[in-house]
C-alpha positions in Angstrom: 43.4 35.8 49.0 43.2 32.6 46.6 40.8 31.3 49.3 38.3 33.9 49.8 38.3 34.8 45.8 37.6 30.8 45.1 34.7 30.3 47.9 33.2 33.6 46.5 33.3 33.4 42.7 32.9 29.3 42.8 29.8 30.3 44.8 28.7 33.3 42.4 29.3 31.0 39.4 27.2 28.1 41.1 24.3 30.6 41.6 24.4 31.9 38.5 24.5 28.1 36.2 21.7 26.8 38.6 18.8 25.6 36.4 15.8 23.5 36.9 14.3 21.8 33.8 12.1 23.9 32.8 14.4 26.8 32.6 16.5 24.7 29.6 16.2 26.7 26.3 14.9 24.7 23.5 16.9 26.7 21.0 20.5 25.7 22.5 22.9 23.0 22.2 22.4 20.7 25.4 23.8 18.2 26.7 21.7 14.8 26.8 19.5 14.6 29.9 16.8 12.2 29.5 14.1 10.6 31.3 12.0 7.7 29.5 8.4 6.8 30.9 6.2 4.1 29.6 4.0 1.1 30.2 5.9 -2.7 31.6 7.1 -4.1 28.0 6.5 -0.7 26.0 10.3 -0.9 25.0 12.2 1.4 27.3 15.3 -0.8 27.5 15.4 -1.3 23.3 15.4 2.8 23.1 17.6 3.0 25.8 20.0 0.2 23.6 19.8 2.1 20.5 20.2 5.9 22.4 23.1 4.3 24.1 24.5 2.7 20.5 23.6 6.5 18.5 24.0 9.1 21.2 26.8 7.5 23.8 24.6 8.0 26.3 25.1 6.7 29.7 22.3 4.4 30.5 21.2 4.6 34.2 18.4 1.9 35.2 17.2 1.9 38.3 16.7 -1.9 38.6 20.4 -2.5 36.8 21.4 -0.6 39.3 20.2 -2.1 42.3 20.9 -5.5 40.6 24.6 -4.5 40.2 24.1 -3.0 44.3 22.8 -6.4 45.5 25.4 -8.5 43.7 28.3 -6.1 45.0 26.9 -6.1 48.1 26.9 -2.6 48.7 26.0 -1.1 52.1 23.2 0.1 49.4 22.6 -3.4 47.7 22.8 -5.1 51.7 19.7 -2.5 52.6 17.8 -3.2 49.3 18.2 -6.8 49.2 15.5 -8.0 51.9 12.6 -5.4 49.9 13.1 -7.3 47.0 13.6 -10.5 48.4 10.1 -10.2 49.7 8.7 -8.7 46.8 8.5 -5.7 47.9 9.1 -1.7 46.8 12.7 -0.4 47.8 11.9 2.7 49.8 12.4 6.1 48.2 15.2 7.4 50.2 17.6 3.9 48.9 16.4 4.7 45.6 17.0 8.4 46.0 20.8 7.4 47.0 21.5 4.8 44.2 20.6 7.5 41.6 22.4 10.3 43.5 25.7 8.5 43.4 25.4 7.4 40.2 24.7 10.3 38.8 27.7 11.8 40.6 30.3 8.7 39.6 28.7 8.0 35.8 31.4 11.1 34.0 29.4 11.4 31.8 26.9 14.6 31.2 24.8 12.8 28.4 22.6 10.7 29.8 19.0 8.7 30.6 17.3 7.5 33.2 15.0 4.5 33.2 12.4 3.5 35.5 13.0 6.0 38.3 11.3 8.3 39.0 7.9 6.7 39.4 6.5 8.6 42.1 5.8 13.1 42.5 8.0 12.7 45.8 11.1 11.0 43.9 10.4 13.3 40.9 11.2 15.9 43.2 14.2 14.7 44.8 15.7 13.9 41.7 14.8 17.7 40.6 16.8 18.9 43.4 19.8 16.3 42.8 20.1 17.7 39.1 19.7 20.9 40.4 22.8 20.3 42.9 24.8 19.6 40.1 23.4 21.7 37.3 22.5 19.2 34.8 18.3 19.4 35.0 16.3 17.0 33.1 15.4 18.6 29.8 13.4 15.9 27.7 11.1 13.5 29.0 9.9 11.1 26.2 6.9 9.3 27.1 6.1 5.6 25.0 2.6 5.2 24.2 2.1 1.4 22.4 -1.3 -0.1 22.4 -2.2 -2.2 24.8 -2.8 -5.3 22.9 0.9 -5.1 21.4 2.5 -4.6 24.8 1.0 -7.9 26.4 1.9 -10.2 23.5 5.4 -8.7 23.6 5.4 -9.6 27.6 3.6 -13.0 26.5 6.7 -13.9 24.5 9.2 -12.6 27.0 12.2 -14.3 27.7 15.1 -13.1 30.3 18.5 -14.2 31.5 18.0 -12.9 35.3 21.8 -13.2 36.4 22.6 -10.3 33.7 19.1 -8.6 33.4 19.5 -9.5 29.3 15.7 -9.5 27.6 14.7 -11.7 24.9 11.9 -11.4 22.8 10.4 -14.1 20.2 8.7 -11.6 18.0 11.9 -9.4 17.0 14.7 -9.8 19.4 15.0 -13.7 20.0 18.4 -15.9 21.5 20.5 -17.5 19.1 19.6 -20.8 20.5 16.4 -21.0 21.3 16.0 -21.0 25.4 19.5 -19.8 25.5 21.4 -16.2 26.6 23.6 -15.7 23.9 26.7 -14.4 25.8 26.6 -17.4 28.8 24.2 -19.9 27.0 22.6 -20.0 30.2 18.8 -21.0 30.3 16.3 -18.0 30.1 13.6 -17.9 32.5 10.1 -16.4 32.3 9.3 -13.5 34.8 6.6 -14.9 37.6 4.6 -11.7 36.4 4.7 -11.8 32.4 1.0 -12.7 32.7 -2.2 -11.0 31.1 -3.8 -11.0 34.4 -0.8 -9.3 36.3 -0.4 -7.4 33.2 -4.0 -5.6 33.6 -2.6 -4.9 37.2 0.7 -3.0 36.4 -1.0 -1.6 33.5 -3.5 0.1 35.8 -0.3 1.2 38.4 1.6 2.2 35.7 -1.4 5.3 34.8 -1.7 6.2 38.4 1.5 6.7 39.0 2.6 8.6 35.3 -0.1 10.9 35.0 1.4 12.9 38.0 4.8 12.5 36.6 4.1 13.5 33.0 2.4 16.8 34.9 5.2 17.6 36.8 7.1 17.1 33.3 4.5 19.0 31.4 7.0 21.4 29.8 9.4 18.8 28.4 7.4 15.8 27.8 7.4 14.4 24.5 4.8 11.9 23.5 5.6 9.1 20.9 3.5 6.7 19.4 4.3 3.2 17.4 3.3 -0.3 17.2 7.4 -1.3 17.3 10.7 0.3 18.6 11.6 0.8 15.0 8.5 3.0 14.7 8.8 5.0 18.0 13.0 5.7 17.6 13.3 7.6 14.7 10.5 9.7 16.7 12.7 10.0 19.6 15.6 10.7 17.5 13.7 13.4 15.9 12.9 15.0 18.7 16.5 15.2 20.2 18.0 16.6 17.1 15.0 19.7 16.9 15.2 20.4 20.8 18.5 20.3 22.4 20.3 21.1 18.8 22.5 17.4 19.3 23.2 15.1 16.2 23.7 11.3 17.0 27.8 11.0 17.4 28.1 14.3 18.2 27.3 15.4 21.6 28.3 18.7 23.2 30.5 18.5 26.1 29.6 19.6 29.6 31.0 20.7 33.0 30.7 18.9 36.2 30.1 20.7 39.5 33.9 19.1 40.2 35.1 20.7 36.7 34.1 24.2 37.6 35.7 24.2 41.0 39.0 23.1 39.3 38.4 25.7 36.5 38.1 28.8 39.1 40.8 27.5 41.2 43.5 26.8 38.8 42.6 30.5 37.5 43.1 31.9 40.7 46.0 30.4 41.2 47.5 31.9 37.5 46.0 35.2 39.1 47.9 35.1 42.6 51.2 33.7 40.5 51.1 37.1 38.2 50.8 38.7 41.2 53.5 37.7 42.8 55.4 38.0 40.5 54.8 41.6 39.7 55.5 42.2 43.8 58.6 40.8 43.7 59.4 42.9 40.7 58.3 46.3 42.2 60.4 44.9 45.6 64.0 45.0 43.8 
């Protein structure tokens, strides 16, 4: 009994909380599902800092992630490695997998995700993904910094690649100049942090985001600024009047895992009672 009641009201239930993003209304209290977009150097990682710092968000970067992978030496990380060894893109379906089981092991339901998806096809996988485990994308902020501010920011640049830590000259530099401030390792310019490659990415970046901000059309938020302490209190803005959350204070959420235990452990109360009352009508 316990068994057929739990694979048929788990499975009702399941049906029944399925959303994709664009069915999220704007008027309830929801969870933090982000996804940021934006030019190389537009500030993503600050935002995602200061979300992280505000919101206790779970921050989930693609290239962190494949970082961490590599350095584990993960059957993932062991199948990435060689791609960007030799410079080149990691395959959709490795990147499809990293974010899939992160997104199942993070425990966490407020989150972002940075720098994946960048193409319609992995937009769509991750749509199904979320869908899986009803917790659907529902705010897609977009950065839009001028041009000219974006390339000196890259211009003064400085990372520690072991750790993936950025420096910046302008607002954000080491304590010791050269220096990462948790090692004191040397920082390193990025082969790529030049205006000509710049021009390049820049040009990638609008092919590949105008699809994505389509396919997003209905939860995209655009915010403008010269400076990450322009463009946040935007962002911040726009997650208090949408999803209803103030920063500290986010609602709680149920995993896939969650429900199942929920239903079972109250069919199992229900089949206990029952028992009971048999034995009870028996003597």
């Amino acid at each position: 009994m316990l068994r057929s009641l739990s694979r048929f009201s788990i499975t009702k239930h399941t049906t029944f909380l399925r959303r994709s993003f664009h069915d999220c209304p704007s008027n309830a209290i929801q969870p933090l599902r982000l996804l940021l977009i934006g030019c190389p150097g537009s500030g993503k990682g600050t935002q995602s800092s200061r979300l992280e710092k505000n919101f206790g968000v779970s921050h989930l970067s693609s290239g962190d992630l494949l970082r961490r992978n590599i350095t584990d030496q993960t059957p993932l990380g062991q199948q990435a490695r060689q791609y960007v060894a030799d410079g080149k893109l990691v395959p959709d379906n490795l990147l499809i997998s990293l974010i899939d089981t992160e997104l199942l092991q993070v425990g966490n339901p407020n989150w972002l995700l940075d720098g994946f998806p960048r193409t319609i096809k992995q937009a769509q996988a991750l749509d199904n993904s979320l869908n899986k485990i009803m917790q659907p994308l529902n705010l897609v902020i977009n950065l839009q910094v001028p041009e000219d501010v974006i390339l000196q920011r890259i211009m003064d640049r400085w990372i520690h690649i072991p750790s993936g830590r950025v420096y910046n000259l302008s607002y954000n530099p080491p304590l010791v100049a050269g220096l990462d401030d948790i090692t004191g390792e040397p920082l390193s310019k990025r082969p790529d942090d030049t205006p000509e490659v710049f021009k390049v990415r820049l040009e990638q970046h609008h092919a590949m985001a105008s699809p994505l901000l389509d396919h997003y059309r209905n939860v995209v938020v655009n915010v403008r600024g010269n400076t990450s302490d322009e463009i946040y209190p935007q962002i911040e803005s726009e997650i208090v009047n949408k999803l209803g959350v103030l920063p500290g204070n986010l609602p709680e959420a149920l995993s896939i895992t969650s429900i199942r235990s929920k239903f079972q452990q109250q069919f199992m109360e229900e089949d206990m009672e029952e028992e009971k009352l048999a034995v009870g009508a028996s003597i």
